[in-house]
C-alpha positions in Angstrom: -17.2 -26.1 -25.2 -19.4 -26.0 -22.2 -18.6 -25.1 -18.7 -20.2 -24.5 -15.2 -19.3 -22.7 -12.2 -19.7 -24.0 -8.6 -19.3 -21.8 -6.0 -19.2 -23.8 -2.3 -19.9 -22.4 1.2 -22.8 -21.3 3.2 -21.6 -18.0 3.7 -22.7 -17.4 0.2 -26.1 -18.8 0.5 -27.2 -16.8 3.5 -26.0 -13.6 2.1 -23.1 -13.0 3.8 -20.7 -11.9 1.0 -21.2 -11.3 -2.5 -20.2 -14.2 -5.3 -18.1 -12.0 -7.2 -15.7 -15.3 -8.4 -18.2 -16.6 -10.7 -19.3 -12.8 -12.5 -15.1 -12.8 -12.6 -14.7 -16.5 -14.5 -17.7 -16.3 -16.4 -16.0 -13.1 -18.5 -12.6 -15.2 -18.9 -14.5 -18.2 -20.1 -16.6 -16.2 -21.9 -13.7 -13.9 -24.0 -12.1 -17.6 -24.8 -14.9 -18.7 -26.7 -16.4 -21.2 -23.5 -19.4 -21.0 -23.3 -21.1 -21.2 -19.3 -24.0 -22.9 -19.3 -24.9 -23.0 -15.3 -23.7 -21.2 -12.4 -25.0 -22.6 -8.6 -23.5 -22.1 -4.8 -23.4 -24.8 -3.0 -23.8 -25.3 0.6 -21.1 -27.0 2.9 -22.7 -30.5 2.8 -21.5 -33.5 1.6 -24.5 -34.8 -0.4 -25.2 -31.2 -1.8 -21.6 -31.0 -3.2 -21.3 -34.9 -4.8 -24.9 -34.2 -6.5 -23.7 -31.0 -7.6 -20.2 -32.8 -9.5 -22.0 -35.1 -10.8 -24.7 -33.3 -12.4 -22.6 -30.9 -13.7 -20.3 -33.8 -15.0 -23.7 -34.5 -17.3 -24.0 -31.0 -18.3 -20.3 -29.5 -19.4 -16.8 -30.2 -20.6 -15.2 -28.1 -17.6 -16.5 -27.6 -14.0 -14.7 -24.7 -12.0 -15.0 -25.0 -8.4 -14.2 -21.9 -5.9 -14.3 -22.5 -1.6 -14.1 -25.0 0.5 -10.1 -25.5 0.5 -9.2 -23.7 3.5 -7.6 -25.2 6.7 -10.2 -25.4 9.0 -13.1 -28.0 9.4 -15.8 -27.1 7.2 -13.5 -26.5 4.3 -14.4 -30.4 3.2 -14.6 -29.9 -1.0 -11.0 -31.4 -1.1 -12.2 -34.4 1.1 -15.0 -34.8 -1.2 -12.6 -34.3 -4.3 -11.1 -37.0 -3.5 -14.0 -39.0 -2.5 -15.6 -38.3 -6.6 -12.5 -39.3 -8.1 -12.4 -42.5 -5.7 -8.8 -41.5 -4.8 -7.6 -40.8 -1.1 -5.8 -38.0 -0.1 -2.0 -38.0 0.1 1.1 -35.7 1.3 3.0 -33.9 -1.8 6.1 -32.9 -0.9 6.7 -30.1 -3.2 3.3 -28.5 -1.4 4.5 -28.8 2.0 7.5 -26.9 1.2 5.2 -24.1 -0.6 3.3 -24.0 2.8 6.6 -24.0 5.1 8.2 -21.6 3.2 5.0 -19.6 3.3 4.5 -19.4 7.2 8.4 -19.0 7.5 8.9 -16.0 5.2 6.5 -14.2 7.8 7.7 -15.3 10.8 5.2 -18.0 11.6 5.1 -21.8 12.7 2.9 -24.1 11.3 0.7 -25.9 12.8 -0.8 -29.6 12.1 -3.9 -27.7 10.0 -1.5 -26.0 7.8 0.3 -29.2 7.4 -3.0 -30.9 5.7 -3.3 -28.2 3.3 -0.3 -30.3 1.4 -2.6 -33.3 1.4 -4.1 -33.3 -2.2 -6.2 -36.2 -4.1 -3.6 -39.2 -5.1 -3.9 -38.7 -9.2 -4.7 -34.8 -9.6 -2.5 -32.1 -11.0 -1.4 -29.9 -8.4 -2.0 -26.1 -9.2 0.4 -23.8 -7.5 -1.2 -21.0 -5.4 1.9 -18.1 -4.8 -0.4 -16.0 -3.4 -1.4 -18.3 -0.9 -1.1 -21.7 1.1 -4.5 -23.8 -0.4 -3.5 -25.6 -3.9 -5.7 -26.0 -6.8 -6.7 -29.2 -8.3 -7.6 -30.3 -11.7 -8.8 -33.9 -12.6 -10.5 -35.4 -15.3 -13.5 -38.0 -15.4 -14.6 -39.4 -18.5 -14.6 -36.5 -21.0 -15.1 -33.6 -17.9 -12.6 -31.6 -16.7 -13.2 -30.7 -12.7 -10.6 -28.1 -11.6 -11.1 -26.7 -7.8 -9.6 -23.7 -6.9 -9.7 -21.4 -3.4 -12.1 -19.1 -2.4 -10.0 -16.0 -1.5 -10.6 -14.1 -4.8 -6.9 -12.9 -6.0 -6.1 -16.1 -4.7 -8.3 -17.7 -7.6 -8.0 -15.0 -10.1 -4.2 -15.9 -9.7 -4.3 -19.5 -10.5 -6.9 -18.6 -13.0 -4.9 -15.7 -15.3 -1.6 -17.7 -15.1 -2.0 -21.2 -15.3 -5.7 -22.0 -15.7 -7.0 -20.6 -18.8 -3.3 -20.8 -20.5 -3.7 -24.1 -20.5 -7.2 -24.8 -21.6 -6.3 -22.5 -24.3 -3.0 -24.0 -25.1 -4.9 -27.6 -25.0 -8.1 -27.0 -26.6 -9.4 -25.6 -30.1 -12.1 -23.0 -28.9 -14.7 -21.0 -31.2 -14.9 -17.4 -30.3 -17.8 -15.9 -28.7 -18.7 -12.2 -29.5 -21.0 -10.1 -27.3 -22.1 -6.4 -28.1 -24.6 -4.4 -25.8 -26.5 -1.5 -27.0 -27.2 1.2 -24.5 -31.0 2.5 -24.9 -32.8 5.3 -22.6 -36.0 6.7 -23.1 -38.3 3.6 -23.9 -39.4 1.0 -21.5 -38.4 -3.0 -22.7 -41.8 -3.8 -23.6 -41.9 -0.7 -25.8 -39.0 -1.1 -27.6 -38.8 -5.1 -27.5 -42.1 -4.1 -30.1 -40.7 -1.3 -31.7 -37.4 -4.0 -33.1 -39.8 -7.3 -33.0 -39.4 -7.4 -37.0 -35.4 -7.2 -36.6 -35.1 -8.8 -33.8 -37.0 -12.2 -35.2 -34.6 -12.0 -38.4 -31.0 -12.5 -35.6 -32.2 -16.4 -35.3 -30.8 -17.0 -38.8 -28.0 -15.4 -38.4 -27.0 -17.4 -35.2 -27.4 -14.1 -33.1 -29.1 -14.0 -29.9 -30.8 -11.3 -28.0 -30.9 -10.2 -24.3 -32.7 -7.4 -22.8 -31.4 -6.4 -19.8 -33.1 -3.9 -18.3 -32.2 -1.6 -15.3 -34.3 1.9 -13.5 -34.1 4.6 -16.6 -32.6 2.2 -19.6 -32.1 -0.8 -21.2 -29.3 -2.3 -22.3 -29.4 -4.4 -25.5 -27.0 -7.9 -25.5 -26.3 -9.7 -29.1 -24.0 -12.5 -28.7 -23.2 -15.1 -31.3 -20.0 -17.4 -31.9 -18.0 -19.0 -34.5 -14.9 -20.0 -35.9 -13.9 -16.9 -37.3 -14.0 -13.7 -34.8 -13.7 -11.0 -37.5 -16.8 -12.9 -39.0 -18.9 -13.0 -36.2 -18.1 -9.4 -34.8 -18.9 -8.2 -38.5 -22.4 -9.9 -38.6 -23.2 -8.3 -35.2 -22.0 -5.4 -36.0 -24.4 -5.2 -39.2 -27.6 -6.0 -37.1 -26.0 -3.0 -34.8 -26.3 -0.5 -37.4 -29.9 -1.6 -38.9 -30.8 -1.1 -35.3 -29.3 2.4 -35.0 -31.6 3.4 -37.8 -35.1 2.2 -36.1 -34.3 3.4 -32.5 -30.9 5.7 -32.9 -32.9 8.4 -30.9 -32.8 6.1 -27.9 -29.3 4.5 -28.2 -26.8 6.6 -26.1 -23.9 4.5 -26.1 -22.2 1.3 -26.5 -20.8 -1.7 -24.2 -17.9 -4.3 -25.2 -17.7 -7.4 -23.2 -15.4 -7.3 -21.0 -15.2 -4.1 -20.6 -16.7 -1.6 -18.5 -19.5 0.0 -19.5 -19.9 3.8 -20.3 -22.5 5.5 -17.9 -24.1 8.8 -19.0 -22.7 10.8 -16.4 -19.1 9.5 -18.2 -20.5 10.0 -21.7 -22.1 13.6 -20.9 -19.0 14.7 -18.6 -16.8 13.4 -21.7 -18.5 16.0 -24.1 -18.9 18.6 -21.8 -14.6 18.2 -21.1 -13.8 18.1 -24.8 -15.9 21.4 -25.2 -14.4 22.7 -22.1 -18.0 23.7 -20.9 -19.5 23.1 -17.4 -22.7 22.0 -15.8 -24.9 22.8 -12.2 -27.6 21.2 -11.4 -30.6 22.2 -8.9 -32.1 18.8 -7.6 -34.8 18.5 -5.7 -36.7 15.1 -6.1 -33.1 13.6 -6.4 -31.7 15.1 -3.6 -27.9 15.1 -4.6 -28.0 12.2 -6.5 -27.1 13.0 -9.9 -24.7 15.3 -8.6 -23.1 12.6 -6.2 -22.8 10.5 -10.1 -20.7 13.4 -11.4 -18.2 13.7 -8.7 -18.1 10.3 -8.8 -15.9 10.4 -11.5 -12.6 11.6 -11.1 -11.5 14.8 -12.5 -15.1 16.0 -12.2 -14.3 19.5 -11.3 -13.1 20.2 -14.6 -16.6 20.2 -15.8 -19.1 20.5 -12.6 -19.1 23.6 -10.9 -21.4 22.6 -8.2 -25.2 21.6 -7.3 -28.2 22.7 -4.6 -30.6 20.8 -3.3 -34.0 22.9 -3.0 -36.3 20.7 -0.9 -38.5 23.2 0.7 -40.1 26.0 -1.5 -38.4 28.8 0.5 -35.3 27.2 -0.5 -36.4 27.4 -3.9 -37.2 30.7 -3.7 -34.6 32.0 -1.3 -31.5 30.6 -3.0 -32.8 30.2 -6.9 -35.2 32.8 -6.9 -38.2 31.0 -7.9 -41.5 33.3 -7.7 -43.9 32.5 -4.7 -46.4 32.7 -7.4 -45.5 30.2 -9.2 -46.2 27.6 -5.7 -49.3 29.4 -5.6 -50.4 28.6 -9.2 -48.9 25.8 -10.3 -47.0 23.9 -7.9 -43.3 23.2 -7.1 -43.5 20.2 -9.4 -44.2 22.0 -12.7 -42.8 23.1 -15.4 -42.7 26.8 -14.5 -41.0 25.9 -11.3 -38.0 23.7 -12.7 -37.8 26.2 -15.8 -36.8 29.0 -12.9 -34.9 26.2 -11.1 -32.3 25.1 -14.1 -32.1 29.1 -15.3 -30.8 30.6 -11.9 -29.2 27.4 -10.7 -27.0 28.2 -14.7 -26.6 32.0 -12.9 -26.0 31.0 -9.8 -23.2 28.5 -10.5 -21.7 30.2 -13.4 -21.9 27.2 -15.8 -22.7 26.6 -19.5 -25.2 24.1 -18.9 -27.7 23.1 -15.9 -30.4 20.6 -15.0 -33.0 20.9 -12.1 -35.3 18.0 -11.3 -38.6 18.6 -9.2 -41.1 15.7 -8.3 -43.1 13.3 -6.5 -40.3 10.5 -5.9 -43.5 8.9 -3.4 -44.7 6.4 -1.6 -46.7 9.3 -0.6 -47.6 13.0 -2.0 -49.2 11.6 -5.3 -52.8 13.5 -6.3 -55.4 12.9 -9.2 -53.9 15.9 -11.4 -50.2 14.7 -10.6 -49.8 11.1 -9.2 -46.4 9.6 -7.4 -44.0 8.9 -10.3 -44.6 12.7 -12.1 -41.0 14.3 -11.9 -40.7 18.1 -14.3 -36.7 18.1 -15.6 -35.6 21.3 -17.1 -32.2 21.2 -19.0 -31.0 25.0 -19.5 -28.1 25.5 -22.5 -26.2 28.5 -23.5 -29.1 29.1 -25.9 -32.6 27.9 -24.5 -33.9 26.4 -21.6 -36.4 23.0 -21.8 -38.5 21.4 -19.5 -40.6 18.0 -20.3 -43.1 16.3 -17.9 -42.4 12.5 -16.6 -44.7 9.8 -15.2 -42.4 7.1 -13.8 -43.5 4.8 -11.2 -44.3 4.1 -7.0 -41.0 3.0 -6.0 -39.1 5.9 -4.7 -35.1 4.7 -5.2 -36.6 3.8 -8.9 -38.0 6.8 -9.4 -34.7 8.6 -8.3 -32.7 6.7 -10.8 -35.1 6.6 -13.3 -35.4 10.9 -13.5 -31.5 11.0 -13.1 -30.7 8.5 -15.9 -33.7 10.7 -18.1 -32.0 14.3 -17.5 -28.8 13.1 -18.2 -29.3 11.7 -21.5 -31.4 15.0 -22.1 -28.6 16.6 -21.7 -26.5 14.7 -23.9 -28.8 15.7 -26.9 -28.9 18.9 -25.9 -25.0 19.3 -26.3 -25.5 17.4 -29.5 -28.3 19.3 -30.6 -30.2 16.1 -31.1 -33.9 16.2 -31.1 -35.2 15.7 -27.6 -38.6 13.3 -28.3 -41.4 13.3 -24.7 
């Protein structure tokens, strides 16, 4: 089955808040085996909204409709509800007494607006809203199901969790849909969308279909496929899963079930370094704090992170890490001999088992010839050796940020694996 969201109100469409309701349903829909085939927001306008029912009416079996309920004067989807279903609005008793009780539990009177929040399309199933005073509706035309809901997100999610999808489910035979994402670092899309292109044109037949989804540092690898049967669908994609550990399993850190939220490096890294009750410190300069602000991030990071400097200037450098003058003289501060120094004192220093330092040219400015914006050293140091490899990256600075802390990170993880690190 087929489904679209519609989210209404301007707010939305000038930026003003974030559309979380629709990333929210389209995981429900999505774990019951409905499949959402458009998403739009629509503006507070009267022709926008009855174009927007009925082309959605062409395109899917249920329409889920967030906004536009409230009490005030622009809230006008219920008007237009009613208008789509050619039904008028009328009073229902059982509502008004949700929305008395609602204003008299806190004290409240209610006033004529509250009072036409019981006024709900003559024909539609009333869906109860505890959490607040704006009912859902749901009503059917020909064979598509339209069911409105408020904006207020726990108000939604509510309605949603205990009636909504309960019903659909208790209604409606559904196929299951199965997604899987792989977790690559270390190889740009275009790279690695050649390195699979044999496997990848082989997932057609087997009803699989691939996203890349690719963010500063890594991609992230979707296979999503459905059936009737969900222990046969998750074993095909499974399958593919492991053929595709064996072409690119030196770039695969990690796995992400739908649903779910997804492990980040600094989890998976902090993870091994916690169940080996070691500890890491990290000398950043190009990143300025970044990777250590992802560590403490997580709670219960001081069990593994003992604590971090930021080196901008080379005095720093060489006051608090004791990197030689001569290496700035004959090298540089972004070099390998410099981040080497870095990650080896900032292990001293800090007392830790493990420790990264980063130096670079984040940019827009700084670049040269011999070392353009983008080039970023990262030394990893380890109770047995210290490593450093050379990067080339990009112009955007906040990329270039993310991009060296996502790269040091999952050196490190092979470093505590003793995985082969590959330039």
């Amino acid at each position: 089955m087929h489904a679209e969201i519609l989210t209404i109100g301007d707010e939305i469409l000038i930026g003003q808040i974030t559309n979380t309701n629709s990333v929210w349903i389209a995981q429900k829909l999505n774990l019951m085996g409905i499949k959402v085939v458009h998403m739009a927001s629509v503006s507070d306008d009267k022709e926008a909204i009855l174009k927007a029912f009925s082309d959605a009416q062409q395109r899917s079996d249920f329409v889920f409709i967030t906004g536009g309920l409230g009490p005030t004067k622009d809230d006008i989807t219920k008007k237009l509800f009613a208008e789509y279903f050619n039904t008028i609005l009328e009073l229902d008793a059982q509502v008004l007494a949700h929305v008395k009780s609602f204003f008299d539990k806190r004290g409240r009177e209610m006033n004529e607006a509250n009072r036409q929040q019981a006024m709900v399309p003559k024909g539609c199933l009333v869906i109860h809203n505890q959490s607040g005073t704006a009912s859902g509706m749901w009503m059917q035309k020909e064979n598509t199901v339209f069911i409105s809901m408020p904006g207020v997100p726990y108000e939604m999610r509510d309605m949603m969790s205990n009636i909504i999808l309960p019903k659909i489910r208790a209604e409606n035979k559904l196929e299951h849909i199965f997604h899987k994402t792989v977790l690559t670092q270390g190889l740009g899309e275009s790279f690695l969308a050649e390195k699979i292109a044999k496997w990848e044109d082989n997932l057609a037949a087997k009803n699989i279909k691939l996203a890349y989804l690719p963010q500063p540092g890594m991609v992230r690898l979707r296979l999503s496929t459905s059936g009737n049967d969900f222990d046969t669908i998750k074993k095909t994609v499974e399958k593919e899963i492991g053929i595709l550990k064996i072409l690119i399993s030196e770039y695969i850190f990690g796995y992400e079930e739908y649903g779910e939220e997804p492990p980040s490096l600094e989890k998976i890294v902090s993870e091994l370094l916690r169940e080996r009750k070691q500890r890491i410190s990290l000398a950043e300069s190009c990143t300025g704090g970044y990777i250590a602000s992802l560590f403490t991030g997580i709670a219960g990071s001081s069990e593994i992170f003992n604590g971090a400097v930021v080196p901008y200037h080379n005095n720093i450098k060489h006051e608090l890490l004791k990197v030689d003058h001569s290496v700035f003289e004959q090298h540089g501060a972004v070099s390998k001999e410099c981040v080497l120094q870095m990650a080896e004192h900032a292990k001293v220093k800090f007392h830790s088992d493990y420790s990264i330092a980063t130096s670079g040219i984040a940019g827009p400015a700084g670049g040269t010839p011999e070392k353009p914006v983008g080039t970023v050293w990262i030394a990893i140091s380890t109770p047995e050796k210290t490593i450093a490899m050379r990067f080339i990256f990009g112009y955007d600075r906040q990329r270039n940020i993310k991009m060296t802390a996502a790269t040091a990170l999952n050196m490190l993880r092979k470093m505590i694996l003793k995985e082969e690190l590959k330039d």
